[in-house]
Backbone as numpy.savetxt, mean C-alpha at the origin, in Angstrom:
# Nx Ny Nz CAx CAy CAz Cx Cy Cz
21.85 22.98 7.59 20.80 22.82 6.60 21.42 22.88 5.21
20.83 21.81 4.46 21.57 21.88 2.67 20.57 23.01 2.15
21.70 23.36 1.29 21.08 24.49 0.04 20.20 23.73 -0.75
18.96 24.81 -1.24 18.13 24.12 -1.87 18.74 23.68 -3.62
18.51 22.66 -4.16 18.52 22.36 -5.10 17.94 22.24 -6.65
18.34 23.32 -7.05 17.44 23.91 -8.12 16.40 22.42 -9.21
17.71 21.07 -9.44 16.96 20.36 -9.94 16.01 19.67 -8.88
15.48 19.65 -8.19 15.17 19.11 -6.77 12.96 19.20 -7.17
12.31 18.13 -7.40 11.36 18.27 -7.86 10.65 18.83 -6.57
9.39 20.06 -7.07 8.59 20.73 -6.06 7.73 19.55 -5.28
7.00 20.34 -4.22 5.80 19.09 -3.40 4.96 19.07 -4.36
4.51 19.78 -4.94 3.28 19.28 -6.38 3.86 18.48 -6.96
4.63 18.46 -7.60 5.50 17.08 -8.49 5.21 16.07 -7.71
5.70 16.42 -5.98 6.03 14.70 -5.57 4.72 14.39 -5.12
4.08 15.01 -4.90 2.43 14.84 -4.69 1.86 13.68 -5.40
1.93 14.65 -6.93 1.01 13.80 -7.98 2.10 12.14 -8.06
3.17 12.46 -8.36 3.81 11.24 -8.30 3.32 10.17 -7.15
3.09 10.63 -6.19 2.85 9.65 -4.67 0.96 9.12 -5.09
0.48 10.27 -5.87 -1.02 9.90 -6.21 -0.96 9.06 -7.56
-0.07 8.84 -8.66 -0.21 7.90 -9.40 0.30 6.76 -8.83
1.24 7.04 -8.04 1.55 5.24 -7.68 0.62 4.87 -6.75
-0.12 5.62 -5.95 -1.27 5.39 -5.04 -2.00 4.72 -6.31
-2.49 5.45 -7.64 -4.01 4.61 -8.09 -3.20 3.26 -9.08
-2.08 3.59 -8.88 -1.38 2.46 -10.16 -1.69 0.83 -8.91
-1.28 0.99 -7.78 -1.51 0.01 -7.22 -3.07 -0.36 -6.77
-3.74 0.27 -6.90 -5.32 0.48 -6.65 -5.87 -0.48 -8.11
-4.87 0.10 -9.10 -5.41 -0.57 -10.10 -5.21 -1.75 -10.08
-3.92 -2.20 -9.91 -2.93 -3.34 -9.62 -4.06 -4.59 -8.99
-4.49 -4.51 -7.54 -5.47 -4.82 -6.86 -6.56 -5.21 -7.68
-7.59 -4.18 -8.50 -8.60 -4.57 -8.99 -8.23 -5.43 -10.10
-7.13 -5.17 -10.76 -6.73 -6.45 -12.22 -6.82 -7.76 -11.47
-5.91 -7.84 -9.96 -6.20 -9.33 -9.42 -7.56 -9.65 -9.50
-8.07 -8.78 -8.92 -9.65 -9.36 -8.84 -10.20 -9.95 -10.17
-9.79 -8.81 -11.25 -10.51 -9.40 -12.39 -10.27 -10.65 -12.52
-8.72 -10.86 -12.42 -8.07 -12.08 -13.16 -8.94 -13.31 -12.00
-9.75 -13.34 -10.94 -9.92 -14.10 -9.95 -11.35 -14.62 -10.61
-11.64 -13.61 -11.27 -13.53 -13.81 -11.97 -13.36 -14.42 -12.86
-12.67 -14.53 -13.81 -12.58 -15.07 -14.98 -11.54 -16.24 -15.49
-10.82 -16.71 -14.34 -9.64 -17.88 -13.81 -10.97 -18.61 -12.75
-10.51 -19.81 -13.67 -11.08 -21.14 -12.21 -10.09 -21.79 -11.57
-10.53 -21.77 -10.27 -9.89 -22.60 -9.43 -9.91 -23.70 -9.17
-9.27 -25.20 -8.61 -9.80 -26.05 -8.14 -9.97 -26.14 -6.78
-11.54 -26.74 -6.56 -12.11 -26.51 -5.45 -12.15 -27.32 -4.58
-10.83 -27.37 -3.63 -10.41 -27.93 -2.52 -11.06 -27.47 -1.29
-11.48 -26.39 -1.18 -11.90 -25.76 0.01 -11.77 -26.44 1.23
-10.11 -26.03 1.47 -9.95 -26.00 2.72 -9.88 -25.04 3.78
-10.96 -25.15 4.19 -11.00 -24.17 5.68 -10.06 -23.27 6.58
-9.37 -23.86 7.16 -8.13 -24.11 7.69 -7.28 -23.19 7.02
-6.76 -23.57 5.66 -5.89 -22.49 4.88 -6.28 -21.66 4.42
-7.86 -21.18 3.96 -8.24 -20.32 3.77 -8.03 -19.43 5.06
-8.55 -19.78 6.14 -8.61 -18.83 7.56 -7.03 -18.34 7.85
-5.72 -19.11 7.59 -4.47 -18.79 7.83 -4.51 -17.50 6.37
-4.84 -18.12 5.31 -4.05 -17.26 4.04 -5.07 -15.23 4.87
-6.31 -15.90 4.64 -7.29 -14.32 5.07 -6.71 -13.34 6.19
-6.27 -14.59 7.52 -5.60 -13.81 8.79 -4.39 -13.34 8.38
-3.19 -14.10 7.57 -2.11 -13.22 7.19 -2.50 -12.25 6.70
-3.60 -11.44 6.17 -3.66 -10.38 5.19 -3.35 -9.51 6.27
-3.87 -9.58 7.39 -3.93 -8.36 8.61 -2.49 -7.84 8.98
-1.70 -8.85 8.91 -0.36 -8.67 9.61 0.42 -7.60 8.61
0.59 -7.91 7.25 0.95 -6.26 6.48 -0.02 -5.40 6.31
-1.20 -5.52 6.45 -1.83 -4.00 6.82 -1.87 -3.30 8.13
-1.81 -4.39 9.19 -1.20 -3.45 10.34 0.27 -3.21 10.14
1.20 -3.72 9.54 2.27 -3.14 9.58 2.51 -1.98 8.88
1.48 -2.07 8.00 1.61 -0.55 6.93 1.40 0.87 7.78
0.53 0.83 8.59 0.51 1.74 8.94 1.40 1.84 9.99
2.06 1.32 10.53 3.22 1.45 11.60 4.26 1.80 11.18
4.93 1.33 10.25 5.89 1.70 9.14 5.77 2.92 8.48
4.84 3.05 7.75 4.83 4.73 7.07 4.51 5.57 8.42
4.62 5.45 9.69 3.88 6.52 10.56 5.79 6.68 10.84
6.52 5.29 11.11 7.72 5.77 11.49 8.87 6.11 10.47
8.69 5.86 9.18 9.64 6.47 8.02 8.80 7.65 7.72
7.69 8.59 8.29 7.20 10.03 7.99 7.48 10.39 9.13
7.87 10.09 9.88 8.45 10.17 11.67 9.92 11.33 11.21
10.39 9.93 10.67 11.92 10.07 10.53 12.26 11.51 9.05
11.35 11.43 8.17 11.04 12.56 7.33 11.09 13.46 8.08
9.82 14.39 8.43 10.06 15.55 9.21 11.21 15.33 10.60
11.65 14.50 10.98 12.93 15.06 11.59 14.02 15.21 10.58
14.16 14.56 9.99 15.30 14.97 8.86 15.39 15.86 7.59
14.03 16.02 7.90 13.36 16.94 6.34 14.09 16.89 5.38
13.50 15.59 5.23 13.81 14.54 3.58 12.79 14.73 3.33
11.97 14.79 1.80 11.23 15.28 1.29 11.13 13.39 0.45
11.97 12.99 0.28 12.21 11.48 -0.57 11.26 10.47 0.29
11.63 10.45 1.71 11.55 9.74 2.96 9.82 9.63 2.90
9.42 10.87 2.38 7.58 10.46 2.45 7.23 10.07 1.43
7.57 10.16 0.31 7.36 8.99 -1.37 7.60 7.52 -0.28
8.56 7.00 0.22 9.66 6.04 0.43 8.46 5.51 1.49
7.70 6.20 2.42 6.71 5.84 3.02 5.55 4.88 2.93
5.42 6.22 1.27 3.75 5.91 1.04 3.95 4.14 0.12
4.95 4.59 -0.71 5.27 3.20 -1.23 5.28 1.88 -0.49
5.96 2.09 0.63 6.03 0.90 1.85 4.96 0.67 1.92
3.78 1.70 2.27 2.42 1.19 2.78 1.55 0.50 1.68
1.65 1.06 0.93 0.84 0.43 -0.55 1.51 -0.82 -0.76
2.60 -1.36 -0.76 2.99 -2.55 -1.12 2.65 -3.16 -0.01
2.36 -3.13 1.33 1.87 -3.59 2.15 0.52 -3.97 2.30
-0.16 -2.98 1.66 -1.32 -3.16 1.39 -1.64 -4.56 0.28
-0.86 -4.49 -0.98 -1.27 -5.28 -1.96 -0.57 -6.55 -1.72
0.04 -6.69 -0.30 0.10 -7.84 -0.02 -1.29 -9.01 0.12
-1.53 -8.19 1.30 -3.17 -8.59 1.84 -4.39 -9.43 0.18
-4.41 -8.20 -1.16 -5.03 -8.57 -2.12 -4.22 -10.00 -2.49
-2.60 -10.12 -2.45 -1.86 -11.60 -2.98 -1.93 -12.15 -2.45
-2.16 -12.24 -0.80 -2.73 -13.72 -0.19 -4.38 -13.72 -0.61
-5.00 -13.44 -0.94 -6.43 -13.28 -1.25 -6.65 -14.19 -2.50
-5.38 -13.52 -3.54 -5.13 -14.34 -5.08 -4.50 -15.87 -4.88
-3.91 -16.22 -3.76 -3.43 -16.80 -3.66 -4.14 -18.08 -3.01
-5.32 -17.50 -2.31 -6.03 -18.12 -1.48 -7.17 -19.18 -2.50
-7.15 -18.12 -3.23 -8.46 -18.63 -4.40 -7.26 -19.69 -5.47
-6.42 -19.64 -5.91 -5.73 -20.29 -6.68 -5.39 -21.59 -5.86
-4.52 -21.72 -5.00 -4.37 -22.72 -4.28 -5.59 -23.27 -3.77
-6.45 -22.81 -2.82 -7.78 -23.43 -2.15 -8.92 -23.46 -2.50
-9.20 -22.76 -4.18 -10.15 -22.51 -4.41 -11.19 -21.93 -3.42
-11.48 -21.35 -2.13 -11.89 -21.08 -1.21 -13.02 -19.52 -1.69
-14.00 -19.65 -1.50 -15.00 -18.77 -1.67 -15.04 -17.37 -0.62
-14.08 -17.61 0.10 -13.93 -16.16 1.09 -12.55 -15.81 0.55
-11.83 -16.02 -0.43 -11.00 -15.11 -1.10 -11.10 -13.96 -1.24
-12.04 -13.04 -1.10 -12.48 -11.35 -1.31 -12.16 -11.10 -0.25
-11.84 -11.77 1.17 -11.13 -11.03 2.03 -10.35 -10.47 2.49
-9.14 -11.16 1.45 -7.97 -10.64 1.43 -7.64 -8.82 0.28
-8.69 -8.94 -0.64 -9.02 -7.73 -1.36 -10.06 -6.87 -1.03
-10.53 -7.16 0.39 -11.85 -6.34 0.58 -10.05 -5.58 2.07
-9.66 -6.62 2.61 -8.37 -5.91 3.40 -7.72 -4.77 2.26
-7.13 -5.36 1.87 -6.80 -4.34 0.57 -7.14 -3.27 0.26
-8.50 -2.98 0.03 -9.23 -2.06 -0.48 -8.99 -1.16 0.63
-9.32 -1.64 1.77 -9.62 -0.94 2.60 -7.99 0.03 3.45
-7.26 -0.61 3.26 -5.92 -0.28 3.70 -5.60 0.45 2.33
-5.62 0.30 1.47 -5.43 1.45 0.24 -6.53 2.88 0.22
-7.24 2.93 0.77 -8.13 3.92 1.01 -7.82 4.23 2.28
-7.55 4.10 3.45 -7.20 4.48 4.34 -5.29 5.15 4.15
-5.31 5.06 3.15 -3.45 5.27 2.89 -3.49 6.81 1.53
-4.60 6.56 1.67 -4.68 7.23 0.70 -3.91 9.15 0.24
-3.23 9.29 -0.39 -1.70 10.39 0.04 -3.01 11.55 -0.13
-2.07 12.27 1.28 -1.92 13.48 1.85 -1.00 14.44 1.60
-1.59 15.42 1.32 -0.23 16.78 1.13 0.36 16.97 2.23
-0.16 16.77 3.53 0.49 17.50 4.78 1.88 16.83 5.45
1.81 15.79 4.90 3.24 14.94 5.43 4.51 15.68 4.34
4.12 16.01 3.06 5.15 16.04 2.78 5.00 17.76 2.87
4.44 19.04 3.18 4.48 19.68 4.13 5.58 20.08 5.34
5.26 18.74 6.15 5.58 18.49 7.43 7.33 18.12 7.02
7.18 17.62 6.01 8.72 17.53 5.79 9.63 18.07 5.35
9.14 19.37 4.32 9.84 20.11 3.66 10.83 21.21 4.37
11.97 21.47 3.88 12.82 22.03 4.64 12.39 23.09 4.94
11.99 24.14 6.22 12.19 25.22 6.45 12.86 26.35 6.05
12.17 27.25 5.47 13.10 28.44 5.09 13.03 29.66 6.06
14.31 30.25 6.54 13.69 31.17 7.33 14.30 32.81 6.74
């Protein structure tokens, strides 16, 4: 086991840190949206690519949670305290994938079910939403 490290930031530090980048990307998300209300698209509406761009959203939000379950896996076995920041980040950028095919959907296809890809979003950012107990679960044991 390493000696603890006096400059070594506490779990409150890395907490709040893991909760601003949690709402910084939350915010991130809703600016797309704005920028989606007030940007016109041209209105191709194609079907077809709308249904591919909406279904990709699923594939990084199921991966988000598979990924942060196995880099907080690998945390508390290694009790890295970094490894659950390194997590939550993975999942949130995973998440705001889902909102950029959504932005992407409406820009290219002009397509009126564009909110699906930010209603995925929303919902995978609230379901991700940081927990004290992982990094808890990871912190080195003192005995």
């Amino acid at each position: 086991m390493q000696p603890n490290d006096p400059n070594e930031p506490g779990l409150d530090v890395r907490y709040r840190t893991i909760l601003i980048l949690w709402a910084a990307i939350c915010m991130s998300v809703l600016m797309f949206l704005v920028l989606v209300q007030f940007t016109p698209a041209p209105a191709t509406d194609n079907v077809k690519l709308s249904l591919i761009l909406n279904s990709a959203g699923i594939v990084p939000l199921g991966m988000s949670f598979l990924l942060k379950q196995i880099v907080h896996d690998r945390a508390v076995s290694q009790q890295n305290l970094q490894l659950v920041q390194t997590g939550y980040v993975l999942a949130f950028a995973l998440c705001e994938v889902a909102a950029l095919l959504g932005l992407l959907d409406h820009f290219v296809n002009g397509s009126r079910y564009y909110y699906l890809g930010f209603v995925l979003a929303g919902l995978g950012l609230l379901a991700h939403f940081p927990r004290m107990k992982p990094l808890l679960d990871a912190a080195p044991r003192q005995f």
